[in-house]
Structures are given as C-alpha cells and as structure tokens.
ZAMARGU-4260 file (C-alpha; in steps of 0.2 Angstrom, whole numbers, plus 5000, padded with zeros to 4 digits):
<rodrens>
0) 4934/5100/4899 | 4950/5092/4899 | 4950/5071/4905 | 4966/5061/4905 | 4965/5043/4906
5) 4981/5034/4914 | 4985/5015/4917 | 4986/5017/4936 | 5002/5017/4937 | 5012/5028/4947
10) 5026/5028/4931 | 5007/5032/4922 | 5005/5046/4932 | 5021/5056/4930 | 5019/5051/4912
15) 5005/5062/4914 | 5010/5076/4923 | 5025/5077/4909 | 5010/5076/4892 | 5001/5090/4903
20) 5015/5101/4900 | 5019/5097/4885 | 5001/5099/4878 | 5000/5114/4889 | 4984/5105/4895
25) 4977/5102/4912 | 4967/5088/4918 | 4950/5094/4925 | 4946/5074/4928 | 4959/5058/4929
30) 4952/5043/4926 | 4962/5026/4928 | 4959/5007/4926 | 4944/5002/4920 | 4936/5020/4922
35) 4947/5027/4909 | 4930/5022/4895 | 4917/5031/4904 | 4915/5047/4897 | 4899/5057/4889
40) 4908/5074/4889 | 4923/5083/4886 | 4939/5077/4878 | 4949/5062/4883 | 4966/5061/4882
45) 4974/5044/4884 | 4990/5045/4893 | 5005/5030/4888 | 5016/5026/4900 | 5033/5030/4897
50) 5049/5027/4909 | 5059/5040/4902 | 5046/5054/4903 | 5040/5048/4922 | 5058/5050/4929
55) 5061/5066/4920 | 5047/5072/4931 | 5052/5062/4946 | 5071/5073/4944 | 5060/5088/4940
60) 5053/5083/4958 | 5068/5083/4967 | 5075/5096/4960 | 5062/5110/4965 | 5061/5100/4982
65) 5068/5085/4988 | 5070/5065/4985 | 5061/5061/4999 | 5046/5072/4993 | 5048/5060/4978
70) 5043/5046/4991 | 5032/5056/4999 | 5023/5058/4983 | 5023/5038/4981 | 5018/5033/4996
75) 5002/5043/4994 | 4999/5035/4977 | 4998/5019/4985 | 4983/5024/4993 | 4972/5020/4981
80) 4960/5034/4983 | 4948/5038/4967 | 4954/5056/4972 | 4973/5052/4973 | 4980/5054/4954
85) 4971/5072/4952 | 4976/5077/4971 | 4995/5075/4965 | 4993/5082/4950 | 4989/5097/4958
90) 5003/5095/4972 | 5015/5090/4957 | 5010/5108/4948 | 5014/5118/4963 | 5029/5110/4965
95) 5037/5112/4948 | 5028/5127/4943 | 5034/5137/4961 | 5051/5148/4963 | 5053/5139/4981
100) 5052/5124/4991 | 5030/5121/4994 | 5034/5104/5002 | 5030/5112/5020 | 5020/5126/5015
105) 5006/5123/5026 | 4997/5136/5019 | 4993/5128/5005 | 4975/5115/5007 | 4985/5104/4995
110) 5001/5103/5004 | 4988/5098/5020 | 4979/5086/5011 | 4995/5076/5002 | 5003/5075/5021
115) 4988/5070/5030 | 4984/5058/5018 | 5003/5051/5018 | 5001/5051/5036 | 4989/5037/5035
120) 4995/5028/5021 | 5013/5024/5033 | 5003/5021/5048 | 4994/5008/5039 | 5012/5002/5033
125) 5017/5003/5051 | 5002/4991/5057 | 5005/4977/5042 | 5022/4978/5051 | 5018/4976/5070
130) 5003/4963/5066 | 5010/4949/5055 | 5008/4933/5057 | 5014/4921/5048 | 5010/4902/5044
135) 5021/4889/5042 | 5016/4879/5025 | 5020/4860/5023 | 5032/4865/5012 | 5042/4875/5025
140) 5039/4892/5020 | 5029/4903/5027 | 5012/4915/5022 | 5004/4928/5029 | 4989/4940/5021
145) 4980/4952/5024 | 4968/4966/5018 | 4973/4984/5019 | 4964/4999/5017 | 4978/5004/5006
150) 4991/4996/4995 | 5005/4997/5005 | 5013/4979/5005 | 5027/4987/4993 | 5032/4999/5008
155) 5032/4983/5019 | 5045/4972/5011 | 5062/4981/5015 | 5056/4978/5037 | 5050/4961/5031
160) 5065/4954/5020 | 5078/4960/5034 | 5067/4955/5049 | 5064/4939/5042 | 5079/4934/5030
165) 5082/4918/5035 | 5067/4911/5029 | 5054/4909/5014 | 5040/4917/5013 | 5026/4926/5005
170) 5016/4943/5010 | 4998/4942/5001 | 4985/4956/5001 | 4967/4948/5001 | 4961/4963/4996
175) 4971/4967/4980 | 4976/4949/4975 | 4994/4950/4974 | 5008/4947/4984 | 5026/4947/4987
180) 5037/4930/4988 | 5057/4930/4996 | 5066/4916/4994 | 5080/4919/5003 | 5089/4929/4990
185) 5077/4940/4983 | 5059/4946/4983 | 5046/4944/4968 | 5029/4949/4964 | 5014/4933/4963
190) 4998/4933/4960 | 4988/4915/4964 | 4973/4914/4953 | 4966/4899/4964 | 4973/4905/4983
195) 4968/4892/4994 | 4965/4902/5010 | 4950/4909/5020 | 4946/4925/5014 | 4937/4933/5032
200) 4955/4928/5042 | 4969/4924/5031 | 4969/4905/5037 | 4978/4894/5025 | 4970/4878/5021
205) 4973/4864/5033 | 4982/4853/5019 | 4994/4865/5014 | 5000/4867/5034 | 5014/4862/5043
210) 5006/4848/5055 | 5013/4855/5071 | 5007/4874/5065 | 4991/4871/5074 | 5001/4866/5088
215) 5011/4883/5088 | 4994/4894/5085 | 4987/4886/5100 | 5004/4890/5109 | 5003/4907/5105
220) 4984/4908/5111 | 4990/4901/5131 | 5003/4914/5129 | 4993/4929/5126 | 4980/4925/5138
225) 4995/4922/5150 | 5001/4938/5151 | 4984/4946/5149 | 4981/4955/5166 | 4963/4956/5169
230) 4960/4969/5181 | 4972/4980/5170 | 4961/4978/5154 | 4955/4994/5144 | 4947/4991/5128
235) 4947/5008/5122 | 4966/5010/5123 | 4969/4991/5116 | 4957/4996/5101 | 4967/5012/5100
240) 4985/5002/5095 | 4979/4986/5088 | 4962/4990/5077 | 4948/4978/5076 | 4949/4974/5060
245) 4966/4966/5060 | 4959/4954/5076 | 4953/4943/5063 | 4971/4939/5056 | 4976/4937/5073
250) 4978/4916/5080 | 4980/4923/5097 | 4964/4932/5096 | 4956/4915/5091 | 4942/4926/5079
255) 4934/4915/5066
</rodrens>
C-alpha cells in the first residue's frame, strides 16, 4: 500500500502527481497537514513541494486539456474535503494518461464527481460575494468575516478588489484564520493571532468601530424591513437564495 504525504498545498499536490510518475508509484492513500504521521501500515512517501515540478504538471494539464481545467482543478482543491487530494489525483491521471480531451466525459464517475464538486465550491464563492457586509473600523477601513464551508476567499478577491477599490479593507475567514488585506494598491495575506471580533457573527469589537457605524447598521435594518412586503413573504424561497447560516453575518437581519 502506497501513502503519500503532502503539505496541503495545491503547489504540494501537483508535486505529487509529478513524484507519482516519476517513482512510477500510486498513491492508494494521501494524507496532508497534520495527518501526514499517522500511519501503522504501508509505505509512506513524503512528497516536497517544489514550484518547478508543480507547473510542469499544471502545463501537462493544459496541454492534454485546457487552462481553465487547470482552474477547475483549483477551484476544487479549495474545498478542503479529506477526500479532495486523492479525487484529483485520479482526475489528474485520466487527464494526462488519456489520448483525448476527459474534461467532459461524463462517463467517467470521476469527471462527475470533480464537476459536481466545483459546482459548489463557486456557488459558495458566489454567496461570500452577494452577502458581504462590511464594517467600518475607527481607523477608516473596513472588515468583514465570515466562515465558509470551503476556502474560497482566494476566488473572492478579484470581485472584491474591483467592486471595492476605493477603499481599505480586509476579508477574514473565521473558520480558517486568515484573511486577505487591500490597501488601495494591492492585496496581502494576514492572519491576526488575537482577532478581536465575535466569533458566532462576525461583529467587530465596539472599540475598534467607527462611532456612526451603529448608526449605519441600524439604517440598514429600517431599510430592509422597509421594503419587506409582508403578504408576499415565503420562507422556503428566501432560505433558498440567502442560506441560514449566513443570517448571522447579516446587521439587517439583526441575529445575535
């Protein structure tokens, strides 16, 4: 029984995928993080990440398919899943190792399962999108965070920086603990080690808001419940396009 261990990374990954050819090896188990340790049987082989190797196979991607199977391929990594690195490995294999294009082979249960799969991870994307709210700081930036079911702040930031580029602010996931800072120029990676914000909603700690920022949330409340028709409510539908669990991050909803 063959086990590779990776870093978690998606540069990890194709690193990977390139060592499983060369050793003319496959992975019967991935294991990543802090995983990669736990093994009673079997061989493990520990995978280093290395650029050059990782966009040799991202080319080899594109060349047996297309670039935005490449994407495709990334966009389901950030998923997160236990399952994920092993499920692209497989899709990566029928990729490279096939004399035509299996991107829409439909036939394939792998093929299903890496669509279906990146489905969800851009409608999560999508939702972070639609739902955010930010806050104003004292400071004059603003924050908003949130906790997704998959890591998909990174696909986020191109809507973000040029729907909001004439501001500061930062993007955090809860969930994950990081985040993404723009300062008007360009957009970094932080991570807070002492983050004072509510973890069930998001809320920021009075101290480091604006002081009319209450003002605006409350503003924001009278104006969704103005334009909220009564006799025209259905829950089922509402739930449908705005899921419960992202109420909470919500002022107008006034949750927590």
């Amino acid at each position: 029984m063959n086990i590779f261990s990776f870093d978690n990374t998606f540069e990890g990954l194709l690193t990977l995928v390139f060592e499983s050819y060369r050793l003319k090896q496959f992975p019967d188990e991935i294991l990543s993080g802090e995983g990669s340790q736990n093994v009673l049987f079997g061989t493990t082989i520990t995978i280093e990440t290395d650029n050059r190797k990782a966009e040799r196979v991202w080319k080899g991607i594109i060349a047996h398919s297309s670039e935005e199977n490449t994407h495709r391929i990334y966009r389901v990594f950030l998923s997160g899943l236990p399952d994920t690195p092993m499920l692209l490995t497989k899709y990566i294999r029928l990729i490279i190792d096939s004399t035509k294009n299996e991107e829409t082979n439909f036939a394939e249960p792998v093929v299903v399962e890496i669509n279906k799969l990146h489905q969800k991870v851009c409608r999560e994307a999508q939702r972070i999108t639609m739902f955010v709210r930010f806050q104003k700081t004292a400071e004059g930036s603003y924050y908003a965070s949130f906790a997704p079911l998959y890591d998909v702040l990174p696909l986020c930031i191109p809507h973000l920086r040029d729907r909001f580029a004439d501001q500061t602010w930062i993007v955090y996931d809860l969930k994950r603990n990081y985040g993404f800072w723009y300062d008007l120029k360009s957009v970094s990676r932080v991570v807070f080690d002492d983050l004072k914000v509510n973890s069930q909603n998001g809320q920021l700690h009075a101290s480091l808001l604006a002081e009319d920022e209450k003002l605006f949330q409350q503003l924001w409340k009278q104006y969704y419940r103005s334009i909220c028709i009564q006799e025209r409510k259905n829950d089922k539908v509402h739930r449908q396009f705005l899921p419960k669990r992202f109420w909470k991050y919500l002022p107008e909803k006034g949750i927590l």
